[in-house]
RODRENMAR-924542 format. One record per residue (C-alpha): residue number from 1; residue in three letters; x, y, z. Coordinates in steps of 0.02 Angstrom, whole numbers. Layout:
<nodes>
<node><k>NUM</k><r>ALA</r><px>X</px><py>Y</py><pz>Z</pz></node>
...
</nodes>
This chain:
<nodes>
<node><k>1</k><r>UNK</r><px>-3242</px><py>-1517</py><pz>3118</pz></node>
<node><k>2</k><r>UNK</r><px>-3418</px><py>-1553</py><pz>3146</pz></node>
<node><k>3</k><r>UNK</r><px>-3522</px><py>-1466</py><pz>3267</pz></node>
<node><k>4</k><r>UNK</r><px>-3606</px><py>-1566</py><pz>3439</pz></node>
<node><k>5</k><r>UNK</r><px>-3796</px><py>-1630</py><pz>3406</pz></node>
<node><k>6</k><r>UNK</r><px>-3903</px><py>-1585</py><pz>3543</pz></node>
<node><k>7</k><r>UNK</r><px>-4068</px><py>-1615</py><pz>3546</pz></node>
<node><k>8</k><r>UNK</r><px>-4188</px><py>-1562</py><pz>3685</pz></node>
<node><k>9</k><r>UNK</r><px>-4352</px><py>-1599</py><pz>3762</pz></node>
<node><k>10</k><r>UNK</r><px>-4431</px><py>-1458</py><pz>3687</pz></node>
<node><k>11</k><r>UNK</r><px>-4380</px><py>-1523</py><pz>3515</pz></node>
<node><k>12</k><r>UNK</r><px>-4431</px><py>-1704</py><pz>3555</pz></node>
<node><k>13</k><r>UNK</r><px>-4609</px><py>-1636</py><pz>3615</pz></node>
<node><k>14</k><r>UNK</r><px>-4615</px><py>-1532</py><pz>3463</pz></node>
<node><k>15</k><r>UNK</r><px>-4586</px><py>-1682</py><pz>3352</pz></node>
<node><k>16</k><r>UNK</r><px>-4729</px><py>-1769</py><pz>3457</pz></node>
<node><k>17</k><r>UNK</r><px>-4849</px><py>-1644</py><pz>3426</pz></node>
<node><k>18</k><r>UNK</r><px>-4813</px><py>-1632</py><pz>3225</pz></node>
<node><k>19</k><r>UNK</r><px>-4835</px><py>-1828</py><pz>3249</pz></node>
<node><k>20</k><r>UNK</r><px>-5004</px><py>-1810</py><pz>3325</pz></node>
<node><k>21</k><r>UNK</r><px>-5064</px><py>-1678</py><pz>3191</pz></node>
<node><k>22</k><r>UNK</r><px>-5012</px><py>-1803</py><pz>3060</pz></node>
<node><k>23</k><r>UNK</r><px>-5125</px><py>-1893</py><pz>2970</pz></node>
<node><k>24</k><r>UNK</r><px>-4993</px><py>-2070</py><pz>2990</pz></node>
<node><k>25</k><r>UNK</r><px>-4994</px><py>-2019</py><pz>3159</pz></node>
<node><k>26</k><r>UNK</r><px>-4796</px><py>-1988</py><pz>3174</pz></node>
<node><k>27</k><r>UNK</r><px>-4648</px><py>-1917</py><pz>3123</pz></node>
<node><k>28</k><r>UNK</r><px>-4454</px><py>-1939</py><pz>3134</pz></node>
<node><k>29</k><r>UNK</r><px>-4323</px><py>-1828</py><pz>3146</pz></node>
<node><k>30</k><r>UNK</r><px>-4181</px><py>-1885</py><pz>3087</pz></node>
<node><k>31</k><r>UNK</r><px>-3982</px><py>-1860</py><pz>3154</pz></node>
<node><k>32</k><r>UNK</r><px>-3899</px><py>-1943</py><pz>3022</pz></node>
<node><k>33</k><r>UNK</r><px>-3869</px><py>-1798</py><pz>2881</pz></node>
<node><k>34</k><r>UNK</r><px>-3897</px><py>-1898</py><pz>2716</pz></node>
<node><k>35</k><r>UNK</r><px>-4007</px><py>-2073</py><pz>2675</pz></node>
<node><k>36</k><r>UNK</r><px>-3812</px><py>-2142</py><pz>2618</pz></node>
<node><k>37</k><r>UNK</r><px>-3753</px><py>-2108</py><pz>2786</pz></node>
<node><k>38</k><r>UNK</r><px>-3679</px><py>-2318</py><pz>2845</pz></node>
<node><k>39</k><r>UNK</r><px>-3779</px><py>-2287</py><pz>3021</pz></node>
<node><k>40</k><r>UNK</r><px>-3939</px><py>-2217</py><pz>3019</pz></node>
<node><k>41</k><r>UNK</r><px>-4012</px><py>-2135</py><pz>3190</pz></node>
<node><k>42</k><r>UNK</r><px>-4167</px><py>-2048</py><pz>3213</pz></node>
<node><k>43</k><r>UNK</r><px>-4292</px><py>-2014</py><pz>3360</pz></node>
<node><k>44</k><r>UNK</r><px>-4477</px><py>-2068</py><pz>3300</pz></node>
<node><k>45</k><r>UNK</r><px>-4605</px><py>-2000</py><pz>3383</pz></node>
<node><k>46</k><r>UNK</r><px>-4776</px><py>-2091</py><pz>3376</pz></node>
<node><k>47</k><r>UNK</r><px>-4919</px><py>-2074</py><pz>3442</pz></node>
<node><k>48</k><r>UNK</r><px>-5079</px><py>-2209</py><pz>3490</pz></node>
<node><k>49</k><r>UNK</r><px>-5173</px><py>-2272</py><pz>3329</pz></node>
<node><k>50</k><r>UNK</r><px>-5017</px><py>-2235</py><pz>3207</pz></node>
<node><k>51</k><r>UNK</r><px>-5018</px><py>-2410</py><pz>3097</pz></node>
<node><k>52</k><r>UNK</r><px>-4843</px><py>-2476</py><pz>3071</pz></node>
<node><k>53</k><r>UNK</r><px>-4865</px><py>-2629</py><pz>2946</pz></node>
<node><k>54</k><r>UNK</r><px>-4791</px><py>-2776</py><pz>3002</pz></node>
<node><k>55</k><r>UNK</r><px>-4632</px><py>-2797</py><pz>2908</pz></node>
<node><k>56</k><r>UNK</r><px>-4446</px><py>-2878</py><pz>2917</pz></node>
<node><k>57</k><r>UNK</r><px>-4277</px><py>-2801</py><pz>2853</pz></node>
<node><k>58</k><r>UNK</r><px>-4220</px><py>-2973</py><pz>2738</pz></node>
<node><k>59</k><r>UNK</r><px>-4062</px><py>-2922</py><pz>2736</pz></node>
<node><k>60</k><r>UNK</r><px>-3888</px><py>-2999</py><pz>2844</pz></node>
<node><k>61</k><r>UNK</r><px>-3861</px><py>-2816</py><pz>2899</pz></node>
<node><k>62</k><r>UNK</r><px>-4081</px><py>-2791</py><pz>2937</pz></node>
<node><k>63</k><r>UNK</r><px>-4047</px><py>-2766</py><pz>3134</pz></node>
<node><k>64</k><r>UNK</r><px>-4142</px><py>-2618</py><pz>3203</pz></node>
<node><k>65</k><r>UNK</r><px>-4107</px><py>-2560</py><pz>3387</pz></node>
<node><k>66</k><r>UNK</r><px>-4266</px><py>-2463</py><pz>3468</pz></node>
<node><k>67</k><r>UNK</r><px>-4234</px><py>-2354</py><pz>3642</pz></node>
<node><k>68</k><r>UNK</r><px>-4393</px><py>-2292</py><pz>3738</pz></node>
<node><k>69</k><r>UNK</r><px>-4349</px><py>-2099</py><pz>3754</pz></node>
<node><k>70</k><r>UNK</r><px>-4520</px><py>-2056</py><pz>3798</pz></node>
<node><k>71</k><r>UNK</r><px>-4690</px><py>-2153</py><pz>3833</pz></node>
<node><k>72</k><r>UNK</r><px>-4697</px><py>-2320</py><pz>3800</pz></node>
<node><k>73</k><r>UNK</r><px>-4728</px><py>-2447</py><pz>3647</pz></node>
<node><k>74</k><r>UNK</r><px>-4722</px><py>-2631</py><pz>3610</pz></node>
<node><k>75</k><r>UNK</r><px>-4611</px><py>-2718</py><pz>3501</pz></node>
<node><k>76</k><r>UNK</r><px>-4730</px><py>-2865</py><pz>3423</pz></node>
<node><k>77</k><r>UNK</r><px>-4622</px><py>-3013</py><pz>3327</pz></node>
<node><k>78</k><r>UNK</r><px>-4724</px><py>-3129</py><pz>3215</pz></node>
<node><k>79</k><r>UNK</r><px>-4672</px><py>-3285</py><pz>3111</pz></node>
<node><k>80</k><r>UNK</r><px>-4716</px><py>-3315</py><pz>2947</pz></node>
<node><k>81</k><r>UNK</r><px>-4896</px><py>-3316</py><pz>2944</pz></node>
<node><k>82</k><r>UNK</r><px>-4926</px><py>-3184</py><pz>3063</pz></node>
<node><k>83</k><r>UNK</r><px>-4946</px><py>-3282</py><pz>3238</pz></node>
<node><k>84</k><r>UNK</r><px>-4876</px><py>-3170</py><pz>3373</pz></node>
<node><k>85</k><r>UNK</r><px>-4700</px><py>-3259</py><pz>3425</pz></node>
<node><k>86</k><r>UNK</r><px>-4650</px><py>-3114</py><pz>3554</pz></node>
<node><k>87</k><r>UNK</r><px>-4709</px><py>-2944</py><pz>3615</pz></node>
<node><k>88</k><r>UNK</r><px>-4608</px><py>-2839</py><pz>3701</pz></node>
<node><k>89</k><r>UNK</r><px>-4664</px><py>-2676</py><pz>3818</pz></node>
<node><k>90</k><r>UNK</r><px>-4544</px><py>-2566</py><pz>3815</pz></node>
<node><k>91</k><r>UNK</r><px>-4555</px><py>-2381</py><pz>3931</pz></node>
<node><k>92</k><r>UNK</r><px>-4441</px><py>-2234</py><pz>3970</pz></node>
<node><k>93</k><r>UNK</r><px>-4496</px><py>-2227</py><pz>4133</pz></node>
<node><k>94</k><r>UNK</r><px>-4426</px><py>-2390</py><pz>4158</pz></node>
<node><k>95</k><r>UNK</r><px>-4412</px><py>-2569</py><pz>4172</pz></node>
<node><k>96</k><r>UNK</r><px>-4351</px><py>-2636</py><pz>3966</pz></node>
<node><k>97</k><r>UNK</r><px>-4355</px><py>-2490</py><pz>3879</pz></node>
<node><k>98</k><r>UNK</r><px>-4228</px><py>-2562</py><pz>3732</pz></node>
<node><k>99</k><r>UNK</r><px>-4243</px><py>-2689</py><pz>3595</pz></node>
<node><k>100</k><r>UNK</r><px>-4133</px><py>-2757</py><pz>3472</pz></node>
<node><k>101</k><r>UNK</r><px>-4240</px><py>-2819</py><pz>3316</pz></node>
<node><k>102</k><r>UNK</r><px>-4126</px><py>-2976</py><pz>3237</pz></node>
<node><k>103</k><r>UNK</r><px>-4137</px><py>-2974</py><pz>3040</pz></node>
<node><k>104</k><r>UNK</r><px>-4256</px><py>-3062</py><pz>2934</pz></node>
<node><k>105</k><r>UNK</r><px>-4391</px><py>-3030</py><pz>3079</pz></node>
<node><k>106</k><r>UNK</r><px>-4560</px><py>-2996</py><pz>3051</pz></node>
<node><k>107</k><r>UNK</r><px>-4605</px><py>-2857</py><pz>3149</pz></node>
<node><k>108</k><r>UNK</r><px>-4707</px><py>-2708</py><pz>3205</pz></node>
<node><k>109</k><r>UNK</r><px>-4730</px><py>-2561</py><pz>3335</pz></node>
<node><k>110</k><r>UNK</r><px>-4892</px><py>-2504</py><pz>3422</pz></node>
<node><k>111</k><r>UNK</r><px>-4888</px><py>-2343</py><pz>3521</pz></node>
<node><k>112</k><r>UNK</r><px>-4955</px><py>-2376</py><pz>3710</pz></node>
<node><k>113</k><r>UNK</r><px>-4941</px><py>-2193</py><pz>3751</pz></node>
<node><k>114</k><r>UNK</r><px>-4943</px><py>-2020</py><pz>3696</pz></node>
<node><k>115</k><r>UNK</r><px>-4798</px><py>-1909</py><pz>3655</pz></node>
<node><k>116</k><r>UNK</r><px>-4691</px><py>-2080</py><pz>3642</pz></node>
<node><k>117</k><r>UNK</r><px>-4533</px><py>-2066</py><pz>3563</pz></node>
<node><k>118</k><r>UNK</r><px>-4430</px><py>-2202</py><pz>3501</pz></node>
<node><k>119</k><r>UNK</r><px>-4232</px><py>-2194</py><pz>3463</pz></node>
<node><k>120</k><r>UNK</r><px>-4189</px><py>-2318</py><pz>3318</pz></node>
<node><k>121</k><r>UNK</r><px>-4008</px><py>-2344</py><pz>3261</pz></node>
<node><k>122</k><r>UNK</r><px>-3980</px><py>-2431</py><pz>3086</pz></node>
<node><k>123</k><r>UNK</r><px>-3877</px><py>-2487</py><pz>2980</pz></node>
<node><k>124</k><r>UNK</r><px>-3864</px><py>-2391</py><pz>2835</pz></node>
<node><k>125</k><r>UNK</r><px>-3886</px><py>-2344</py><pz>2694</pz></node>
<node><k>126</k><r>UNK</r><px>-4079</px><py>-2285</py><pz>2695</pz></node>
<node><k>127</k><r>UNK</r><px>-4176</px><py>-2417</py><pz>2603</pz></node>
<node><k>128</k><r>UNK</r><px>-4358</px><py>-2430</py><pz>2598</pz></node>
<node><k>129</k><r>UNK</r><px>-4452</px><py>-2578</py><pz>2646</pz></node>
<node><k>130</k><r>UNK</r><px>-4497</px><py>-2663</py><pz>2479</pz></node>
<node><k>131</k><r>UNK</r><px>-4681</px><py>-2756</py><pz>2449</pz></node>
<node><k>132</k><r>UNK</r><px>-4598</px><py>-2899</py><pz>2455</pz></node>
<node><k>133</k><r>UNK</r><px>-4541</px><py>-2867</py><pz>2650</pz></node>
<node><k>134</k><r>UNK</r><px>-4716</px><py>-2809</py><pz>2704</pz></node>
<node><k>135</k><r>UNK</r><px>-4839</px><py>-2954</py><pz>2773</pz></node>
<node><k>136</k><r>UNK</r><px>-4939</px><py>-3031</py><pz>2654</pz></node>
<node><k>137</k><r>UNK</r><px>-5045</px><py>-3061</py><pz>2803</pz></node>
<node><k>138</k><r>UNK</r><px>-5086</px><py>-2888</py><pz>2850</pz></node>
<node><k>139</k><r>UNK</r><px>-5171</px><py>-2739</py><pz>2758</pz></node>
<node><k>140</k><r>UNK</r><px>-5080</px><py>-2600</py><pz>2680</pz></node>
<node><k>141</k><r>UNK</r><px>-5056</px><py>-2437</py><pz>2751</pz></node>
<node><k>142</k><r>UNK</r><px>-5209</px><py>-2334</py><pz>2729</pz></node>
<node><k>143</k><r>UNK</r><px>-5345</px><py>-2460</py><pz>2708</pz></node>
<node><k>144</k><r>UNK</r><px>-5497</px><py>-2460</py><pz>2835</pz></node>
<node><k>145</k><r>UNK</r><px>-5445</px><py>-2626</py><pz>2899</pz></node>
<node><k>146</k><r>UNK</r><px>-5296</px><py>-2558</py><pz>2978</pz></node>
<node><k>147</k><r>UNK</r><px>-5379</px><py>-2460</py><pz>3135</pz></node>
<node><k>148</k><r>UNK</r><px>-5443</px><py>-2653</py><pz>3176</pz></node>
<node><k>149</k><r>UNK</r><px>-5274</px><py>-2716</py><pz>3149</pz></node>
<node><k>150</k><r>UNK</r><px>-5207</px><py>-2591</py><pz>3272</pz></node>
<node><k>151</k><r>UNK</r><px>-5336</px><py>-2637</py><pz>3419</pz></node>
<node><k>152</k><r>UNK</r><px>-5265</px><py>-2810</py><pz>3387</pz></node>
<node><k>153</k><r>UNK</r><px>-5078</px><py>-2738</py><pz>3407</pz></node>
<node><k>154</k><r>UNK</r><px>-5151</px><py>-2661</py><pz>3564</pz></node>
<node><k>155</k><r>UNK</r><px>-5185</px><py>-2830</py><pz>3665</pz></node>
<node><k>156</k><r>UNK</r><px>-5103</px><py>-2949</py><pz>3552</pz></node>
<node><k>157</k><r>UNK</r><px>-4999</px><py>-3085</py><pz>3649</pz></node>
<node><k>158</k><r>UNK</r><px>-4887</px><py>-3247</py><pz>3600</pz></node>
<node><k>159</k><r>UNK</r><px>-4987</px><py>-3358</py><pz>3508</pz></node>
<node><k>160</k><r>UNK</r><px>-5120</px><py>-3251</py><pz>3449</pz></node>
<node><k>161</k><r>UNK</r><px>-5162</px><py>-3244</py><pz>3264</pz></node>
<node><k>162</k><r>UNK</r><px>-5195</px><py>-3105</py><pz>3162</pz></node>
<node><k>163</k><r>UNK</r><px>-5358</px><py>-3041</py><pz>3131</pz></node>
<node><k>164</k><r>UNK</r><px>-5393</px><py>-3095</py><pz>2955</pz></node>
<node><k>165</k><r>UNK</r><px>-5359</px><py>-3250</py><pz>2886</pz></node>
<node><k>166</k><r>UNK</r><px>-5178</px><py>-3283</py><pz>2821</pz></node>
<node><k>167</k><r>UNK</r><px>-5228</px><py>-3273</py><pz>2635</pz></node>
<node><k>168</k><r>UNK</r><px>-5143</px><py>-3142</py><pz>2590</pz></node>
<node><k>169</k><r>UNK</r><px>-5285</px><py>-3051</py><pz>2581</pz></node>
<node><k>170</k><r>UNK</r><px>-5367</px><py>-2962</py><pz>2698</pz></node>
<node><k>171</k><r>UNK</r><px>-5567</px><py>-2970</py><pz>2717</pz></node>
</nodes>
C-alpha cells in the first residue's frame, strides 16, 4: 500500500525560493513518481520574469488544468499567429484561481506575483513539447528578446499582437 502525500507550506515556499535562485526562474516538484505515470501532477512554482514560451499540447489528450495555490498568474491564449484570443488572471487569494487549457491551444503563463505556485494536472505520459509545438512567432527560451516578450505577457490583452512581427522570426 502506498503511503499519503502531504505536502506543506514550508515545502511549497521552499520550492519558491529554489525557483527564484534559478536562472529559468522556476521549478516544479513533481507528485507523480515516474514521467510514464497516465496523470501527471506537479506544483510549479514561478516567480515574475520566468519566460514560458508560448506553446500548445497538439495532441486529443493536450488538456492541462492549472490551480492558483499561491500568488497569482495569467493564463494568456493566442491563435495562430500570436494575437492574444484570451487572458485569464488567476489568484489563490481568490476570485478564478483555476483554468482548464483545451488541447491544441496556444498558450503561455506569466507570473504576476512572487512565491506563486501553480498546481497542473496532466495527462500522461511525460512528453516534451516538440519545436514543432512552440510558436513560430515568439523567441526561444534564452534569447535576449525574451525579457521584452515577457513585459508584453505582463499587460497583454485580447487583441493585442505580439511584439515582433509574425515571421517566424524574431527581430
Amino acid at each position: 500500500m502506498d503511503d499519503l502525500k502531504t505536502i506543506s507550506d514550508r515545502q511549497l515556499l521552499r520550492l519558491s525560493s529554489e525557483a527564484a535562485a534559478s536562472p529559468r526562474l522556476r521549478k516544479n516538484l513533481n507528485i507523480h513518481r515516474v514521467p510514464d505515470d497516465p496523470i501527471q501532477r506537479l506544483f510549479n512554482a514561478v516567480e515574475p520574469g520566468t519566460y514560458v514560451r508560448p506553446h500548445r499540447h497538439a495532441r486529443p489528450e493536450g488538456w492541462e488544468l492549472m490551480l492558483a495555490v499561491r500568488g497569482a498568474f495569467s493564463i494568456i491564449t493566442f491563435d495562430e499567429n500570436g494575437t492574444v484570443l484570451e487572458r485569464i488572471d488567476l489568484s489563490a487569494s481568490g476570485g478564478d484561481m483555476a483554468v482548464e487549457i483545451p488541447p491544441y491551444t496556444w498558450h503561455a503563463v506569466v507570473a504576476l506575483a512572487p512565491e506563486t505556485v501553480i498546481f497542473e494536472v496532466k495527462l500522461g505520459p511525460y512528453r516534451p513539447v516538440e519545436d514543432k509545438d512552440f510558436a513560430a512567432w515568439a523567441p526561444e527560451e534564452g534569447e535576449p528578446e525574451t525579457e521584452r516578450f515577457v513585459a508584453w505577457y505582463e499587460v497583454a490583452k485580447p487583441g493585442d499582437r505580439p511584439p515582433f512581427p509574425s515571421t517566424g522570426k524574431v527581430k
